[in-house]
Z-matrix of the N, CA and C atoms (Angstrom, degrees):
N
C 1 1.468
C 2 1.522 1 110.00
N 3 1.245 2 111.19 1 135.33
C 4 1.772 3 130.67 2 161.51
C 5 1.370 4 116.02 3 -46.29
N 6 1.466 5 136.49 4 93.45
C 7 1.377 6 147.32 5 148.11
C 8 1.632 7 106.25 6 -11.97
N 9 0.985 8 131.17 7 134.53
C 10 1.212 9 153.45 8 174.28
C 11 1.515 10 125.13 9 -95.99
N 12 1.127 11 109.79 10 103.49
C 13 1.818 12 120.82 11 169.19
C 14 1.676 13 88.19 12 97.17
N 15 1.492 14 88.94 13 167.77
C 16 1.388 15 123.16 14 -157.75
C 17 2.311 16 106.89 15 -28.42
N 18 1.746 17 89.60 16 -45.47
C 19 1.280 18 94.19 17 -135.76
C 20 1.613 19 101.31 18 -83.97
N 21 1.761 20 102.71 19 26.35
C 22 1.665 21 111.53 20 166.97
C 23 1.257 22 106.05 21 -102.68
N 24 1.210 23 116.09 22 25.28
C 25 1.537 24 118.03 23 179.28
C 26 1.189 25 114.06 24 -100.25
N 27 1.479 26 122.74 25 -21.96
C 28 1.638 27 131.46 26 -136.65
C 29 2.207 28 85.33 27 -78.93
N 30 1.613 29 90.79 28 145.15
C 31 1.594 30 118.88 29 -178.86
C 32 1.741 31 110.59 30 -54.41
N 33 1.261 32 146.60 31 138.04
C 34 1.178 33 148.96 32 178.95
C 35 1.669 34 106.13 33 -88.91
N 36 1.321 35 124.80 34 -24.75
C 37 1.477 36 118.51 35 -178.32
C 38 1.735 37 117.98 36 -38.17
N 39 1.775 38 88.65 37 -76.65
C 40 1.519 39 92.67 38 -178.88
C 41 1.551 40 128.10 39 -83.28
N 42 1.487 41 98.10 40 2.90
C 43 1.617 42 115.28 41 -160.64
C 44 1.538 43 111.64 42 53.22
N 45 1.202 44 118.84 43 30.32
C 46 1.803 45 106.94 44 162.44
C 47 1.599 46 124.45 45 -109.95
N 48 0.773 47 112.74 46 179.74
C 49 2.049 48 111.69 47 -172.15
C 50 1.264 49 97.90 48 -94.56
N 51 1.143 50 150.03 49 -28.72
C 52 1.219 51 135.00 50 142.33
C 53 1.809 52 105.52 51 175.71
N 54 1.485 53 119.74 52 166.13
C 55 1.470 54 119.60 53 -130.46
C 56 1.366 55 100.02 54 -62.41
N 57 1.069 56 140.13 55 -19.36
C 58 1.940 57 154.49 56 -126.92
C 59 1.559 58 81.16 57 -118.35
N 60 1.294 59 149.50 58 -21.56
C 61 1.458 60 128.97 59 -137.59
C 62 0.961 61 130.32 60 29.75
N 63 1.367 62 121.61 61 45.19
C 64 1.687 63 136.83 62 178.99
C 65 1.686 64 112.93 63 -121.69
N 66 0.800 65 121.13 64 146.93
C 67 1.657 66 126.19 65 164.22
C 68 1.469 67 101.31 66 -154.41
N 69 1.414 68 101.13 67 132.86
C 70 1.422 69 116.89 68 174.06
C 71 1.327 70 117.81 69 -46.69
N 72 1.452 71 104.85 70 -60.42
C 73 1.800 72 99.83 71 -176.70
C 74 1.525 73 114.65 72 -70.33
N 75 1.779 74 133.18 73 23.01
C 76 0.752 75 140.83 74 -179.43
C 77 1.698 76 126.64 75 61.39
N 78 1.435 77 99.47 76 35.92
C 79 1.974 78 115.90 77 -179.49
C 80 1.547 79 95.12 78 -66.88
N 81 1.537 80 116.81 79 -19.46
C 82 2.170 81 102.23 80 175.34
C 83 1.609 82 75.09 81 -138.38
N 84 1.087 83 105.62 82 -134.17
C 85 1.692 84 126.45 83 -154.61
C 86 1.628 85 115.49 84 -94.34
N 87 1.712 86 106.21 85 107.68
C 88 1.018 87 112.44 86 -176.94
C 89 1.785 88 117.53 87 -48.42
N 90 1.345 89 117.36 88 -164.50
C 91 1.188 90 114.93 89 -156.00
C 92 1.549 91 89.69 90 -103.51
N 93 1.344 92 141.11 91 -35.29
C 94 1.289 93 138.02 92 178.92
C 95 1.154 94 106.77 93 -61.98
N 96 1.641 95 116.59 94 -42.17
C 97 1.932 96 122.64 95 -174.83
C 98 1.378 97 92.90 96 -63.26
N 99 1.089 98 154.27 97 -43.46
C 100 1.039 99 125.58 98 -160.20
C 101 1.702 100 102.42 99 -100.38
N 102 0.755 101 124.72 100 -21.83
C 103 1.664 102 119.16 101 175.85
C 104 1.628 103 98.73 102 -65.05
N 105 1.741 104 116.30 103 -31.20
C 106 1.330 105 84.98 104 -168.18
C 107 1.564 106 109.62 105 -84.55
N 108 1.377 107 122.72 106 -11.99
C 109 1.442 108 117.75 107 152.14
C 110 1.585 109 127.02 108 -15.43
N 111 1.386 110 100.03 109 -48.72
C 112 1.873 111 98.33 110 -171.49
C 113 1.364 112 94.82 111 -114.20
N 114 1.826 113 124.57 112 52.19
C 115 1.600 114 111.05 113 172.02
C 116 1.575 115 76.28 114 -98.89
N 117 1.752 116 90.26 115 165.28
C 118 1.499 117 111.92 116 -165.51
C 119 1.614 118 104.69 117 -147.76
N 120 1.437 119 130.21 118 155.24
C 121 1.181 120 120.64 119 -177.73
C 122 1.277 121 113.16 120 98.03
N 123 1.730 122 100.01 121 -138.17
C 124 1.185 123 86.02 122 -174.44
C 125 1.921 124 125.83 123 -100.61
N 126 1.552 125 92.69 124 54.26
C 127 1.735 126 111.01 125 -179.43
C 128 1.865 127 92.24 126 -119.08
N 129 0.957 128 124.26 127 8.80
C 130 1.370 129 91.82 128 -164.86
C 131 1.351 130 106.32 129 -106.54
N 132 1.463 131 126.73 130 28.25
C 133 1.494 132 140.66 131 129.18
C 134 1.067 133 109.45 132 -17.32
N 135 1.699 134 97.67 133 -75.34
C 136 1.427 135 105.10 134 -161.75
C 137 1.716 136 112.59 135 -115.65
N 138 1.345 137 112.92 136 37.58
C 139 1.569 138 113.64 137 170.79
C 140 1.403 139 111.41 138 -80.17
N 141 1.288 140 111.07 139 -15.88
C 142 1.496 141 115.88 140 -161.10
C 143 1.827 142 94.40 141 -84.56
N 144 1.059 143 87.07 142 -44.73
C 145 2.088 144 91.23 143 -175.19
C 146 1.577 145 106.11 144 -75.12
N 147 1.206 146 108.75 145 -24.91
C 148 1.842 147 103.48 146 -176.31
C 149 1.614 148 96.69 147 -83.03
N 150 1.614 149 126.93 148 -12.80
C 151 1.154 150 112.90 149 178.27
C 152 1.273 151 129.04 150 -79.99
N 153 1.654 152 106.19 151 -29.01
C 154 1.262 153 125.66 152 174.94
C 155 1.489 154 100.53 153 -63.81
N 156 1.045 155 111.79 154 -59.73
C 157 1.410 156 99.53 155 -173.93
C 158 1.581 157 121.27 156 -76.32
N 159 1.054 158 109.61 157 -15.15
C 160 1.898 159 101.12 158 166.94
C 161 1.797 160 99.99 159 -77.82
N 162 1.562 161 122.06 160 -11.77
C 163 1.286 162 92.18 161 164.62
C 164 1.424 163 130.88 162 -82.47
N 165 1.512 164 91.95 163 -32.45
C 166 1.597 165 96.74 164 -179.06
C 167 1.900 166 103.80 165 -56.02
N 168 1.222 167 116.49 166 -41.24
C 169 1.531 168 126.22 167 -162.32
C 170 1.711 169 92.73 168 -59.16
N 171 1.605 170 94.98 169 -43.73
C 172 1.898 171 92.41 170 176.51
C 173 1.376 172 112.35 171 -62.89
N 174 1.081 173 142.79 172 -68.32
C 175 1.485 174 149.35 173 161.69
C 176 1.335 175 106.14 174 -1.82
N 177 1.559 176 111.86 175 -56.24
C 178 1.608 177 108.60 176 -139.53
C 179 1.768 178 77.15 177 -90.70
N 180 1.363 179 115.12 178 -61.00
C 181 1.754 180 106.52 179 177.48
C 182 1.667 181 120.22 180 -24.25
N 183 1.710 182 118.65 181 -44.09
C 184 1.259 183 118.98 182 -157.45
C 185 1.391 184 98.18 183 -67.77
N 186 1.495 185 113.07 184 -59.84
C 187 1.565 186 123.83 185 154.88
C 188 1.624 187 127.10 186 -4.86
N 189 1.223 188 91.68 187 -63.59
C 190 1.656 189 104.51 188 -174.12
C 191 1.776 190 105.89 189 -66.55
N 192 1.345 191 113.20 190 -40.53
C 193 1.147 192 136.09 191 -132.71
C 194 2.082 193 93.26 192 -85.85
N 195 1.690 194 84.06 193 -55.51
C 196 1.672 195 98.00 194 164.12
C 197 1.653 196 129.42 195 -60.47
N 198 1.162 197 114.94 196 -39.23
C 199 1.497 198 131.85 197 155.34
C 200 1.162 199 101.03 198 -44.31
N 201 1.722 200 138.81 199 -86.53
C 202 1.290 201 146.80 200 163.16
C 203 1.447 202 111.39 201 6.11
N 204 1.776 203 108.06 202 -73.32
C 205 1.190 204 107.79 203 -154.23
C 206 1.934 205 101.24 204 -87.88
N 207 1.564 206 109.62 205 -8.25
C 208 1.732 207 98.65 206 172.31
C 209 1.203 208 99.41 207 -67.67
N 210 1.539 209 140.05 208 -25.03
C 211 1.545 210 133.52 209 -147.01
C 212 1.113 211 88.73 210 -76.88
N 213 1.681 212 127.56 211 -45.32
C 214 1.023 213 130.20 212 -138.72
C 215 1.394 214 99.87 213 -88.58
N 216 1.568 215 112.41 214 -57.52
C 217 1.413 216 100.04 215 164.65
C 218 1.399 217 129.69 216 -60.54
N 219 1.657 218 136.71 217 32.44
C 220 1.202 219 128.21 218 -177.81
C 221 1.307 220 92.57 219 -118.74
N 222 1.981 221 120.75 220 -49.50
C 223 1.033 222 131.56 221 155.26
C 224 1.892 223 123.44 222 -23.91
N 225 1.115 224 127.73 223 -44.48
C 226 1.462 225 140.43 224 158.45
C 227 0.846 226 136.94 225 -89.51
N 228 1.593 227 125.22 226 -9.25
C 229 1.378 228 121.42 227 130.83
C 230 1.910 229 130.14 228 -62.09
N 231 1.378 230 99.67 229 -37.75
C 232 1.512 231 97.66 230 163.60
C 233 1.184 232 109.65 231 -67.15
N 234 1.675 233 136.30 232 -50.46
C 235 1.836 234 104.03 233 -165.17
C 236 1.381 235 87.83 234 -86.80
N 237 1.378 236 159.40 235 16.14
C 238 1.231 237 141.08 236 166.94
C 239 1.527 238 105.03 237 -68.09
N 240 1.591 239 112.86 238 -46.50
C 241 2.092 240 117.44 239 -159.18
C 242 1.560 241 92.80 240 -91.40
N 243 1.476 242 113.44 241 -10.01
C 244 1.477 243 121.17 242 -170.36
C 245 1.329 244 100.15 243 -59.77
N 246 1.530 245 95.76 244 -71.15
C 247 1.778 246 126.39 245 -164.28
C 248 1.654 247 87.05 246 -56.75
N 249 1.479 248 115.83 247 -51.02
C 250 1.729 249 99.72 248 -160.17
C 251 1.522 250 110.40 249 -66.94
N 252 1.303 251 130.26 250 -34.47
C 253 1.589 252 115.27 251 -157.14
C 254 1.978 253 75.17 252 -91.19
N 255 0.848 254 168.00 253 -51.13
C 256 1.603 255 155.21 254 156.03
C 257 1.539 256 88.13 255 -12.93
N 258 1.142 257 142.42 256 -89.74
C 259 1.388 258 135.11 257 -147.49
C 260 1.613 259 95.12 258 -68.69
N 261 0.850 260 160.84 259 -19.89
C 262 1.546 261 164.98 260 -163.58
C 263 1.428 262 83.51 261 -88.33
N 264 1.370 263 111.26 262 -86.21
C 265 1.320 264 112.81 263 -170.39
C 266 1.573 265 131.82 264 -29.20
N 267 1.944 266 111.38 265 -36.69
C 268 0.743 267 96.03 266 -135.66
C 269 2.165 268 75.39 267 -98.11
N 270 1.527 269 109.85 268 -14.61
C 271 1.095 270 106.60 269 -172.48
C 272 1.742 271 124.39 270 -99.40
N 273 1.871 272 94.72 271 9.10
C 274 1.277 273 102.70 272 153.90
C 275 1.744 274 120.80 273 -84.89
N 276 1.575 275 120.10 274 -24.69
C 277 1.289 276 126.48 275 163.91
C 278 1.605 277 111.13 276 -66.05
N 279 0.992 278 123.74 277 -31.07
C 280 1.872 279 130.34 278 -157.78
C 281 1.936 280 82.20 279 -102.12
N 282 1.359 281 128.30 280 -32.85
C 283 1.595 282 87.55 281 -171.44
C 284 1.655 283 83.15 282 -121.31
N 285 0.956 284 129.58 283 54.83
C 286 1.850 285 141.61 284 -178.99
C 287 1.149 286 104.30 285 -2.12
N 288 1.811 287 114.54 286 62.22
C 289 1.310 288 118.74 287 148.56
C 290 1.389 289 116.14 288 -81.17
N 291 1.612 290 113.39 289 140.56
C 292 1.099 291 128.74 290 160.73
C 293 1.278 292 157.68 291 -107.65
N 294 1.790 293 88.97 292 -16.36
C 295 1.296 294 111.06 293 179.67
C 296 1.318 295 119.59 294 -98.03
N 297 1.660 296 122.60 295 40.10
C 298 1.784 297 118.65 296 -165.01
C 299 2.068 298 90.68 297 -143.19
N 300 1.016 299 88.27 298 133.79
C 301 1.486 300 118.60 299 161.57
C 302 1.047 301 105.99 300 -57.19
N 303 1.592 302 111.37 301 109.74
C 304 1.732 303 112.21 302 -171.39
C 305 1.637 304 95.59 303 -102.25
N 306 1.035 305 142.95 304 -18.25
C 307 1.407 306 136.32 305 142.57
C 308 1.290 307 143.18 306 -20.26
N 309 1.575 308 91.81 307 -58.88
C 310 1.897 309 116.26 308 165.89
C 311 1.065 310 103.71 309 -90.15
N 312 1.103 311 136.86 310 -46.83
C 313 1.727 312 124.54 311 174.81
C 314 1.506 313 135.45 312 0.54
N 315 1.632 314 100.73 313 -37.65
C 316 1.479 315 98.78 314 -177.79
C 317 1.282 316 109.27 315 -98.04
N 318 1.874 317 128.59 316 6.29
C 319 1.369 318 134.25 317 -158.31
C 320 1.559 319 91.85 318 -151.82
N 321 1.280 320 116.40 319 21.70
C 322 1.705 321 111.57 320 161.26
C 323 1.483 322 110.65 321 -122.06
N 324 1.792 323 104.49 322 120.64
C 325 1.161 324 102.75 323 -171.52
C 326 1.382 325 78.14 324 -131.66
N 327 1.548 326 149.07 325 57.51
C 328 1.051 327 146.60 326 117.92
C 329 2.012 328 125.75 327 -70.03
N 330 1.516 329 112.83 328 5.04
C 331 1.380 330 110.22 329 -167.47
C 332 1.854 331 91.51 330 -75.91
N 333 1.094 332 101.34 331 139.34
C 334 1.725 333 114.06 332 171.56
C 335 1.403 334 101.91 333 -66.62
N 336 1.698 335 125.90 334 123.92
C 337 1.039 336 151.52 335 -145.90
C 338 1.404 337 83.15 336 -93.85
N 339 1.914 338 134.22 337 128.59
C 340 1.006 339 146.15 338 159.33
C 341 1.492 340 101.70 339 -174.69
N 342 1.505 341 111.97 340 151.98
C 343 1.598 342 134.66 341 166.23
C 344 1.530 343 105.67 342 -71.12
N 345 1.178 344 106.38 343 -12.77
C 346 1.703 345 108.71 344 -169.59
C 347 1.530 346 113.60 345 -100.92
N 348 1.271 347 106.97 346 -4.07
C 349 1.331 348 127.89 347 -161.73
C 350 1.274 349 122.11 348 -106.42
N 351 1.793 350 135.49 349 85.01
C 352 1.372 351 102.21 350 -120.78
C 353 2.089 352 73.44 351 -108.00
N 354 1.326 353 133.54 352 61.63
C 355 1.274 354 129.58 353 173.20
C 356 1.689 355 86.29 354 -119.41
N 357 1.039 356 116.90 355 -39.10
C 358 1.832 357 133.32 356 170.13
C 359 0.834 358 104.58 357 -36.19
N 360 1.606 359 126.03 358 -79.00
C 361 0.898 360 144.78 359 162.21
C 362 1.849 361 128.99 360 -11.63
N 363 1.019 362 104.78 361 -86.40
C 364 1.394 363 120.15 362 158.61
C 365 1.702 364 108.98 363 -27.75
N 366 1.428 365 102.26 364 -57.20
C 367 1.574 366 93.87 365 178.86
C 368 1.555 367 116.52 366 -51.37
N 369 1.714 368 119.79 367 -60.27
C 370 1.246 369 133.22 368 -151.06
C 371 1.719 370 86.57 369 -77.44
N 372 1.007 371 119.97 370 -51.16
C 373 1.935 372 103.16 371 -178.13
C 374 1.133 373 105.59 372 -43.19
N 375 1.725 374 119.70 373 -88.24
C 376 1.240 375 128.92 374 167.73
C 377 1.350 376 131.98 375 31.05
N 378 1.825 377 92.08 376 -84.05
C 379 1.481 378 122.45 377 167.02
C 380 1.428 379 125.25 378 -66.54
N 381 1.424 380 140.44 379 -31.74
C 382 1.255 381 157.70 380 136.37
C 383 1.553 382 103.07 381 -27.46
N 384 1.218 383 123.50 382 -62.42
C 385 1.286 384 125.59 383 -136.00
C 386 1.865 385 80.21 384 -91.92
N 387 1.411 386 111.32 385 -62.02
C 388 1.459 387 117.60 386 -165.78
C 389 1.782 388 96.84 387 -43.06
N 390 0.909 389 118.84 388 -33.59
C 391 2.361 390 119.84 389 -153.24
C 392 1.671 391 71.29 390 -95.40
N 393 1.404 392 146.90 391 -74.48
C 394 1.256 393 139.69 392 177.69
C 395 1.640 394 124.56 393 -19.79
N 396 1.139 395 109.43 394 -66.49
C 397 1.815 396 111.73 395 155.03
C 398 1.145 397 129.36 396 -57.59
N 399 1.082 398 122.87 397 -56.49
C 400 1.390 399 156.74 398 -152.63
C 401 2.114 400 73.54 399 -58.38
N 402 1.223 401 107.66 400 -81.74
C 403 1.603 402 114.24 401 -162.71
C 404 1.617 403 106.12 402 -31.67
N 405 1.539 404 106.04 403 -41.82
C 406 1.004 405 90.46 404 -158.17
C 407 1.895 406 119.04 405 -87.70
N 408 1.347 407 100.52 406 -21.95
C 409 1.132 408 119.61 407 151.28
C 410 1.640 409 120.47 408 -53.17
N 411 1.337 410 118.09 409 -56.49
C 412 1.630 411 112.91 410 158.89
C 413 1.557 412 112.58 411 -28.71
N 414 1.649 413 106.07 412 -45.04
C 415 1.509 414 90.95 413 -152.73
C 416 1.652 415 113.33 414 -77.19
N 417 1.489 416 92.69 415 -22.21
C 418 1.818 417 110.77 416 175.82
C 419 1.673 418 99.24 417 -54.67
N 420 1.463 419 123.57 418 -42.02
C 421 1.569 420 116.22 419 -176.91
C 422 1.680 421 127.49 420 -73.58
N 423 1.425 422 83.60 421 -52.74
C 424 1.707 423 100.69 422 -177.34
C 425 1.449 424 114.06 423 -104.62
N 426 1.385 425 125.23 424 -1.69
C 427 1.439 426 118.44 425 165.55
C 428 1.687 427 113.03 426 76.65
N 429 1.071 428 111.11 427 -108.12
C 430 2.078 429 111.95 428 -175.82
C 431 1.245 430 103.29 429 -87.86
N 432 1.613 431 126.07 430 -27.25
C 433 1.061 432 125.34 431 -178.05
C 434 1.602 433 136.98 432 -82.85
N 435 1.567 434 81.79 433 27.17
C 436 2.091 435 93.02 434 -170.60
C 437 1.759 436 88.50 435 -77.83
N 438 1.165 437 158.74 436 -29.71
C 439 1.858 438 129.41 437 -170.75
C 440 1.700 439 100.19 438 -91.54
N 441 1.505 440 122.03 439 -16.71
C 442 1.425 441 132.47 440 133.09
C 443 2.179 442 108.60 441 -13.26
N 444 1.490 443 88.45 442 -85.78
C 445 1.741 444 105.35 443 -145.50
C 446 1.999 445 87.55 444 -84.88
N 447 1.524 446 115.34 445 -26.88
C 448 1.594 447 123.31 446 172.35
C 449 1.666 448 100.46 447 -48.14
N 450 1.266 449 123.81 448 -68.59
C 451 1.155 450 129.64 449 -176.63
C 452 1.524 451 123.67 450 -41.61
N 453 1.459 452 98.45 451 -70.37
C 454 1.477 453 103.11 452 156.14
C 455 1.974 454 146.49 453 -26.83
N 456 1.789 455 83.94 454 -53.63
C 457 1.526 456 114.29 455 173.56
C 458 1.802 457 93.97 456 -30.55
N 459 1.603 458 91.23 457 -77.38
C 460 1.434 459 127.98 458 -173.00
C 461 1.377 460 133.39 459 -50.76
N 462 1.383 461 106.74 460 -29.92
C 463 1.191 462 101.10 461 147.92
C 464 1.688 463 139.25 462 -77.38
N 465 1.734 464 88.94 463 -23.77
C 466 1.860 465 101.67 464 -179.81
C 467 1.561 466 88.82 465 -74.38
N 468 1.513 467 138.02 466 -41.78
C 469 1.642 468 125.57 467 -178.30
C 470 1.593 469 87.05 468 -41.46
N 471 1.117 470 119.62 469 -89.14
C 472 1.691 471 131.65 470 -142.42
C 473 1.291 472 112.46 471 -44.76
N 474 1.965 473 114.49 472 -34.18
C 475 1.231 474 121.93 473 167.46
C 476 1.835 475 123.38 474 -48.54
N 477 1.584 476 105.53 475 -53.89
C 478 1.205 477 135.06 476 153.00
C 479 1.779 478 115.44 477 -39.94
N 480 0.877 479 87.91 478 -54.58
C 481 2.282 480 92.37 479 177.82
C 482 1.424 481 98.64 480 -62.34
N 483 1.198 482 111.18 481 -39.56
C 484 2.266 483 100.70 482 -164.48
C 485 1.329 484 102.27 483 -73.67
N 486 1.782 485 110.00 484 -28.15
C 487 1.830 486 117.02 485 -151.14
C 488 1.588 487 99.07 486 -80.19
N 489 1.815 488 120.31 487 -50.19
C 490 1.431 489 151.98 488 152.89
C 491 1.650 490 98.19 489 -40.22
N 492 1.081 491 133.82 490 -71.19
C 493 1.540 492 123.54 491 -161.73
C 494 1.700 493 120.77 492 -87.03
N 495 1.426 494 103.88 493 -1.38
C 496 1.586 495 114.82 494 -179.44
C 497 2.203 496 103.45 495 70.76
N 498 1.291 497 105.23 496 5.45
C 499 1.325 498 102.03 497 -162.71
C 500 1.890 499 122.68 498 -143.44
N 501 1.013 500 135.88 499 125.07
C 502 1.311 501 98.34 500 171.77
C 503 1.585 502 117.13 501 -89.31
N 504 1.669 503 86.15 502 147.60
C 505 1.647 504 97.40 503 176.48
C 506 1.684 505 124.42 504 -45.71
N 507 1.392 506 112.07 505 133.92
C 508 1.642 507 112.98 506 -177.46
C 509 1.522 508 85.51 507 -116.79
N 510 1.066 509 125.67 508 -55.12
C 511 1.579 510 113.30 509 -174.63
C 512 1.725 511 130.33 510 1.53
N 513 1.003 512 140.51 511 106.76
C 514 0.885 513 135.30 512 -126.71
C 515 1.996 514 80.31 513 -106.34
N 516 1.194 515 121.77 514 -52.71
C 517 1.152 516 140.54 515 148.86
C 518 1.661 517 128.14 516 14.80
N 519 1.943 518 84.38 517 -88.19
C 520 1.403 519 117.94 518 153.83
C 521 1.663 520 121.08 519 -46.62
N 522 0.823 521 118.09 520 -43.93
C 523 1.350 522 148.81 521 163.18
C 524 1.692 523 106.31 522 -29.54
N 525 1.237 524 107.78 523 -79.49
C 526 1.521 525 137.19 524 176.48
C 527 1.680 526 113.59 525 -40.08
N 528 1.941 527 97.34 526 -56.52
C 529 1.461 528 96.92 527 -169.42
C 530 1.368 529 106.60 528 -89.11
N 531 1.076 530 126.79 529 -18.62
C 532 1.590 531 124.96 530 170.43
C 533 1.771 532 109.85 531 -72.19
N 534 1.396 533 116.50 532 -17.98
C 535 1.403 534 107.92 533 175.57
C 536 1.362 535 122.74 534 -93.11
N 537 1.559 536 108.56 535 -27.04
C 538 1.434 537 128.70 536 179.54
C 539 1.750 538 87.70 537 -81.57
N 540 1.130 539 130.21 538 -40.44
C 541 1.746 540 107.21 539 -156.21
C 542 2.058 541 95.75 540 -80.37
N 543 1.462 542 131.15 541 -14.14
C 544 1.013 543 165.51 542 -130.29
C 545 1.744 544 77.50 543 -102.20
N 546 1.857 545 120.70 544 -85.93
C 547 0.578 546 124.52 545 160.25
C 548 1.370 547 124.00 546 -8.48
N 549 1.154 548 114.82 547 -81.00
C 550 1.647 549 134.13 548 179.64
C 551 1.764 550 103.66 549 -29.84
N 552 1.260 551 85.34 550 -70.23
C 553 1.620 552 92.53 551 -167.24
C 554 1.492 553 112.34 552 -40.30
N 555 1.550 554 118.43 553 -56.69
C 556 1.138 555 146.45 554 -163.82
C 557 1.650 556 105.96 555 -42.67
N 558 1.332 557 90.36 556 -52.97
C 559 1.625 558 114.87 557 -165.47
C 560 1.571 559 107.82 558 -82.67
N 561 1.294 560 121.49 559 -48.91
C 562 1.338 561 124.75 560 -169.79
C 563 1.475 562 92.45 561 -79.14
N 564 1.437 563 116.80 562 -43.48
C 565 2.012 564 96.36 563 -175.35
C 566 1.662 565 121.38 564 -58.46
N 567 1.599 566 84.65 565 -42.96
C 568 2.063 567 96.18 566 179.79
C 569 1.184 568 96.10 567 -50.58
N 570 1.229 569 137.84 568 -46.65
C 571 1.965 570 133.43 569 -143.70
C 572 1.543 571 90.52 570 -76.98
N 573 1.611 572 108.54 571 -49.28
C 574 1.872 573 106.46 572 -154.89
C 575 1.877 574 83.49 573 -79.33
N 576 1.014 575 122.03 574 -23.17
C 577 1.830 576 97.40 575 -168.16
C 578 1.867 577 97.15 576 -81.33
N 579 1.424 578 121.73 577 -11.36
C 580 1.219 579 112.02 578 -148.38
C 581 1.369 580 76.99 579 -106.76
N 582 1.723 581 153.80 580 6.97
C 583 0.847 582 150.17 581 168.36
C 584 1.222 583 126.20 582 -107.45
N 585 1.871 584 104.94 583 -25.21
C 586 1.741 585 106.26 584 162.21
C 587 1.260 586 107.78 585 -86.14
N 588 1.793 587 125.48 586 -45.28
C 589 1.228 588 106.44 587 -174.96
C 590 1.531 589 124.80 588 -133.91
N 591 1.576 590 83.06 589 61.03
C 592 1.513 591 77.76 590 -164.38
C 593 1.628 592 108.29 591 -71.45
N 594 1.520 593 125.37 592 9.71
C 595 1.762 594 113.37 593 155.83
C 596 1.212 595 123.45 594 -65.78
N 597 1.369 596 127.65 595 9.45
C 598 1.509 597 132.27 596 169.62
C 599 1.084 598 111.06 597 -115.00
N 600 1.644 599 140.59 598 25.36
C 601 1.293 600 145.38 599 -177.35
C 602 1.775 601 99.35 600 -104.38
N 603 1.377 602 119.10 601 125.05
C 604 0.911 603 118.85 602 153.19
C 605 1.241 604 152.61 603 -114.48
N 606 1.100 605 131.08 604 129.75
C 607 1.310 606 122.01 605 -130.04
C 608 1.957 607 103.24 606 -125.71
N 609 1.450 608 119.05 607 141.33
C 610 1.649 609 128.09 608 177.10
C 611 1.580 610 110.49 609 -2.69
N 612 1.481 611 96.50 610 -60.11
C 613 1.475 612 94.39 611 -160.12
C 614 1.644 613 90.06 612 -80.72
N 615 1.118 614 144.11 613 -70.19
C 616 0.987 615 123.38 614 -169.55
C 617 1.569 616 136.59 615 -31.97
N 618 1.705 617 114.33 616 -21.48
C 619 1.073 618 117.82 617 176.55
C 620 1.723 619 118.87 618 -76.43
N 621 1.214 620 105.65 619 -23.65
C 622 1.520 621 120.63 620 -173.38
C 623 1.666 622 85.91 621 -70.37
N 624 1.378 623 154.25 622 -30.43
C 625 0.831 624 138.78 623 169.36
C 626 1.384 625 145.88 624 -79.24
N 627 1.365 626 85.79 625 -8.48
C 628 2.172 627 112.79 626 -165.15
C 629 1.765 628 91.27 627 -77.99
């Protein structure tokens, strides 16, 4: 199941809720906790105890916040290998290849590059089709942050291709359709999240106000 409100959105790169240590729905330190950080006068009784505890409150948020975003990246690695051995499958039945390892399929970029070649084939759909869904499905999980969790995906594939192939890929080929389907994802997830939700996009000027 899909996490609810803002703070299932947060980016998997750096694992933080976002660069400010702020999140609106309060995943680290609301906007009053931290203003009351710099009260002065006659608060500073008790600045010292509201600090301790806006750190612990930070702590326990970063926590939550990192948890959040592994779900999310575990969540998009499953419909990512989901969607791909489905497209393998479905385009080893549709071009009645038989002779290819539908296992390795999504981490063999040794097939000899030809239109005539229908094991080629299978690869470059596959991969097209999987970064094609895949985005848009990202965007149903993580919201604005699908070229966020796209990036990521893609690098854990490639990690996966050297560990699976004993080698890293030179294919120049391979290369191409993993950057062009990359593309795809990137673009088609941002558009569909920026069209269901784009009220959770935040944008320059709005931050000068948060």
């Amino acid at each position: 199941m899909r996490n609810e409100g803002h703070n299932s959105t947060l980016p998997p790169l750096a694992l933080q809720c976002c660069p400010c240590g702020l999140v609106k729905d309060g995943c680290l330190l609301t906007r009053g906790s931290m203003e009351d950080q710099h009260i002065t006068g006659g608060g500073e009784a008790t600045t010292e105890g509201r600090m301790d505890n806006n750190l612990d409150a930070q702590e326990d948020g970063e926590t939550r916040c990192n948890k959040v975003v592994l779900q999310n990246l575990l969540m998009c690695m499953v419909c990512f290998y989901s969607l791909y051995y489905i497209a393998v499958s479905l385009c080893i039945g549709l071009l009645r290849v038989h002779e290819i390892n539908s296992l390795l399929a999504p981490f063999d970029y040794t097939t000899q590059p030809s239109w005539q070649n229908p094991k080629y084939l299978v690869g470059v759909i596959s991969t097209e089709v999987t970064y094609l869904l895949g985005g848009l499905v990202f965007a149903w999980i993580v919201e604005e942050w699908v070229w966020d969790y796209a990036i990521t995906v893609t690098l854990l594939h490639i990690a996966m291709t050297v560990a699976v192939m004993s080698d890293f890929p030179s294919a120049e080929h391979w290369w191409i359709a993993l950057g062009s389907g990359l593309v795809m994802m990137i673009f088609g997830g941002q558009l569909l999240a920026y069209k269901l939700f784009r009220s959770n996009f935040v944008y320059p000027a709005e931050l000068q106000n948060f």
